[in-house]
C-alpha positions as CSV (number, residue, x, y, z in Angstrom):
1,X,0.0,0.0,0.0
2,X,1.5,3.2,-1.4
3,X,0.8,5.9,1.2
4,X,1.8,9.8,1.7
5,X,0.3,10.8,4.8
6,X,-1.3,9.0,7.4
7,X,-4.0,10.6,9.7
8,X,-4.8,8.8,13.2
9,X,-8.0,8.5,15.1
10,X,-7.4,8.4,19.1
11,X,-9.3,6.6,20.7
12,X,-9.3,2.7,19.9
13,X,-6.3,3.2,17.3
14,X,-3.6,4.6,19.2
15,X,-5.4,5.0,23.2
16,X,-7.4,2.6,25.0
17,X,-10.5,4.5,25.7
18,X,-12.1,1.7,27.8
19,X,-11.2,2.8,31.4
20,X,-11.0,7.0,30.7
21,X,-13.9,8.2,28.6
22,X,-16.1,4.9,27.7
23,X,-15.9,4.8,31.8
24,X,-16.4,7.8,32.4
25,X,-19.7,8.1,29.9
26,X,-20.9,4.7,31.9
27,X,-20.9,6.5,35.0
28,X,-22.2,9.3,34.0
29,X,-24.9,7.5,32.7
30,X,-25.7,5.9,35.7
31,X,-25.2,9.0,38.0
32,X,-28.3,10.8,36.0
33,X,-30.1,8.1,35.1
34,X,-29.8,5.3,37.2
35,X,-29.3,2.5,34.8
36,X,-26.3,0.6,34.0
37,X,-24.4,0.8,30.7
38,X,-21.4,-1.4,29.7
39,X,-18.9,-1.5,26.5
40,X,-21.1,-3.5,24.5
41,X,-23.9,-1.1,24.8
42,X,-21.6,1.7,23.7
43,X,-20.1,-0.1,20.8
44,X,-23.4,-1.6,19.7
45,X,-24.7,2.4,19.6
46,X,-21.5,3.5,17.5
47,X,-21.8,0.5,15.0
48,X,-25.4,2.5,14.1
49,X,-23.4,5.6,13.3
50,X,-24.1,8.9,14.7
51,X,-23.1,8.1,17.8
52,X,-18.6,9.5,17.5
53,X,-19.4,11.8,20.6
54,X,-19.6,10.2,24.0
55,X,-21.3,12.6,25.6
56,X,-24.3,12.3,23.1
57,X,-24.4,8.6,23.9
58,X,-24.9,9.6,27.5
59,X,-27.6,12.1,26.6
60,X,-29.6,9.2,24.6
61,X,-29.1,6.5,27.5
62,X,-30.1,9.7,29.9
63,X,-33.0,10.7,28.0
64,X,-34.2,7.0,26.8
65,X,-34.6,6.3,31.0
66,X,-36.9,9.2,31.3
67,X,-34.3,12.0,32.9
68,X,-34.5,15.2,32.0
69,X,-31.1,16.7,32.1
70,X,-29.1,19.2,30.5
71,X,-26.4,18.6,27.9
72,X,-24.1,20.9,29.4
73,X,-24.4,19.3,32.8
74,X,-23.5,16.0,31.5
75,X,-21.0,16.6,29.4
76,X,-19.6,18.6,32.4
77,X,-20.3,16.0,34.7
78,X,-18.1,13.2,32.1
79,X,-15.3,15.8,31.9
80,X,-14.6,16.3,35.9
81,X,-14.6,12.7,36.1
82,X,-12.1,12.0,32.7
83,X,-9.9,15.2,34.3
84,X,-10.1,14.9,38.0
85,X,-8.0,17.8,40.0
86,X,-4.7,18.3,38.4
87,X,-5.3,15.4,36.4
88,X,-5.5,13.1,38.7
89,X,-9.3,11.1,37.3
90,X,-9.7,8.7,34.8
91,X,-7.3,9.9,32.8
92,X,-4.5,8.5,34.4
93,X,-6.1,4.9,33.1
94,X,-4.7,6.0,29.7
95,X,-3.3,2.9,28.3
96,X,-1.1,3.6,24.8
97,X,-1.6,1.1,22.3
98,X,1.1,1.7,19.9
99,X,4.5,-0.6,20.6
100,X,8.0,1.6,21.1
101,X,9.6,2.1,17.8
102,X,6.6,1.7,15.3
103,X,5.5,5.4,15.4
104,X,9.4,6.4,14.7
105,X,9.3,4.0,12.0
106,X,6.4,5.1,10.4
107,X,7.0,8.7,10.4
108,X,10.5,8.0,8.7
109,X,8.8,7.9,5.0
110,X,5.6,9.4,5.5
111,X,3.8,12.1,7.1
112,X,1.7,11.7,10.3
113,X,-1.7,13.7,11.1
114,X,-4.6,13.4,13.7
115,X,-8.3,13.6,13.5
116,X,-9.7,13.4,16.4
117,X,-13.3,13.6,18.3
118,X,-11.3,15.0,21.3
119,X,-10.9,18.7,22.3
120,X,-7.3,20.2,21.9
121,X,-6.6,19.6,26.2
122,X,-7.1,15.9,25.9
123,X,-5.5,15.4,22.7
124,X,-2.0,17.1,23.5
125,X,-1.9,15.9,27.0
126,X,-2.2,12.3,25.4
127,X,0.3,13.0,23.1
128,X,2.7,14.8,25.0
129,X,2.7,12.3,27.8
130,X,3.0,8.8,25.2
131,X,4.7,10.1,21.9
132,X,6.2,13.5,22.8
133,X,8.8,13.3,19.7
134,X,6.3,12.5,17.0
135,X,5.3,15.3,14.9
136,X,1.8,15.1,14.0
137,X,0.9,17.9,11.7
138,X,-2.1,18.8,11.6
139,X,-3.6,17.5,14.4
140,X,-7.3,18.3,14.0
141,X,-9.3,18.7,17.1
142,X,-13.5,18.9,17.4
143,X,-12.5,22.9,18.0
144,X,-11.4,23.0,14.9
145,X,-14.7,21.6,12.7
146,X,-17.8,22.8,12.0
147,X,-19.4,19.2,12.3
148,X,-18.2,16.2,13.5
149,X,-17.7,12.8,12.4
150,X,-19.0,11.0,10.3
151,X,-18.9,14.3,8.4
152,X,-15.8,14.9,6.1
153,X,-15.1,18.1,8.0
154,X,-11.5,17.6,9.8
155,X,-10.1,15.1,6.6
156,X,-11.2,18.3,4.7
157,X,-9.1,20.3,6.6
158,X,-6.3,18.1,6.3
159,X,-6.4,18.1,2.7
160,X,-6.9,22.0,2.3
161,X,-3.1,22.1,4.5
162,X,-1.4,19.2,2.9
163,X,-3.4,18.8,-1.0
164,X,-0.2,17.1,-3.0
165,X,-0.3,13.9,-0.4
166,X,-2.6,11.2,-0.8
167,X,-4.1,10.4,2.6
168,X,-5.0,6.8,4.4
169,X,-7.1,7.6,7.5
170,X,-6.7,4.7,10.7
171,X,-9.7,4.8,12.8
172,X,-12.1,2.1,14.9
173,X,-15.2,3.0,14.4
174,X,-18.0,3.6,11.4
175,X,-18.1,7.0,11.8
176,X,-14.4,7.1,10.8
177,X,-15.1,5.0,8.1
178,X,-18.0,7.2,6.5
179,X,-16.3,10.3,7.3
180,X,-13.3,8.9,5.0
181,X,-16.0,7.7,2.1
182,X,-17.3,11.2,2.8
183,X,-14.1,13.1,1.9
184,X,-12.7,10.9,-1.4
185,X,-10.3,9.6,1.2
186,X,-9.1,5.8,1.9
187,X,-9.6,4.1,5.1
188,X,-7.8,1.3,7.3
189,X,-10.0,0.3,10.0
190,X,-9.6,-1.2,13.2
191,X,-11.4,-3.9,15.0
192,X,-9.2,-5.4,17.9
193,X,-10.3,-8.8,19.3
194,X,-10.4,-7.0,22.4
195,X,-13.3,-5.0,21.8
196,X,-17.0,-6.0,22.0
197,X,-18.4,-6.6,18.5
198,X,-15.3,-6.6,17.0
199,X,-16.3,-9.0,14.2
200,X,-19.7,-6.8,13.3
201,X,-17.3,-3.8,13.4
202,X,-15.0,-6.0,10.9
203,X,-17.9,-6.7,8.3
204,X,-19.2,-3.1,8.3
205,X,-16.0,-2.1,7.6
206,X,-15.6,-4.1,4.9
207,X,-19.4,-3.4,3.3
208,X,-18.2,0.8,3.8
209,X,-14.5,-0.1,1.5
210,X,-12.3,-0.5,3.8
211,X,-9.0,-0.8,2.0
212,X,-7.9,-3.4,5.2
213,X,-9.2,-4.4,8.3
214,X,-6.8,-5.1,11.1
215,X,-6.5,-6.1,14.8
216,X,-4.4,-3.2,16.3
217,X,-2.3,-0.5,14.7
218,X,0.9,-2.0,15.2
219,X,-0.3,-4.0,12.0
220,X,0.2,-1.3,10.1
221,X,3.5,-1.7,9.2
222,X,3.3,-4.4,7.6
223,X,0.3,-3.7,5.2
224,X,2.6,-1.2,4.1
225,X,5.4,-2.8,3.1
């Protein structure tokens, strides 16, 4: 696979979100609603689409159990949990998913970006603390879109600042994938064995054009050899 510039997703490519924000929208959910939510539930709601934004699953598991809550106070409530005080919450459960060395490699022959659903805090702190001599350029933030995935939005932007490379998008979920279709733009997916679902995610993939489907992104590599 002949490839320019590759652009990352976060959270399920190159983070673990399962113990930061997938826990912290579980208990959020059950703190305003009172029902319990677990990572088959979310993945199950993100395989429909529509669903790239946490704190909008919360507000439909909120809202389907009959509370009536604002949107601000729950996304509010889901960020003091993910931050803490002097980030001492649930993102200290960050768990990097990227082997030592394969970043490096990567970035030898090809250019790197990010397109993430994160805001610009979560997304540098991340970086800074796991990969702190990678340059990622651009790194595109939800500040820094008009809408969100699945729209083409941030691979837009990408191209506007980089138009002579062809891009490959990595991302785990099928709002990645359409948000790729969306902008002329090939996709890699990933569906780890790990995961709930993994082998629905794997077929939708593939139905949406996928160019590959791996495990983990340390697979990467080698597809392109």
């Amino acid at each position: 696979m002949n490839v320019e510039m590759l652009v990352f997703d976060m959270d399920g490519v190159l983070v673990d979100p399962t113990e930061t924000f997938r826990r912290a929208l579980i208990e959020t959910v059950r703190h305003f609603a009172h029902v319990e939510m677990n990572q088959d539930d979310i993945v199950r709601i993100k395989n429909g689409g529509g669903y790239n934004d946490d704190s909008e699953i919360a507000m439909l598991a909120i809202r389907s159990a009959g509370a009536d809550v604002e949107a601000v106070e729950v996304r509010e409530f889901g960020r003091a949990l993910f931050w803490g005080e002097n980030c001492d919450g649930l993102v200290r459960n960050e768990r990097w998913l990227v082997r030592p060395g394969v970043l490096e490699r990567l970035a030898k022959s090809r250019r790197m970006g990010i397109f993430t659903g994160r805001g610009r805090e979560a997304t540098r702190h991340t970086l800074n603390r796991f990969c702190p001599s990678i340059e990622f350029d651009p790194v595109v933030t939800h500040e820094l879109v008009e809408h969100g995935k699945p729209a083409p939005d941030g691979l837009q932007f990408i191209q506007r600042a980089k138009p002579e490379a062809e891009i490959v998008f990595v991302g785990d979920n099928i709002d990645d994938c359409r948000s790729a279709r969306a902008a002329g733009v090939r996709f890699v997916g990933i569906a780890s064995s790990r995961t709930p679902r993994y082998r629905e995610t794997q077929v939708l993939f593939e139905k949406l054009g996928a160019e590959a489907v791996l495990d983990n992104v340390n697979e990467l590599e080698a597809i392109l050899e």
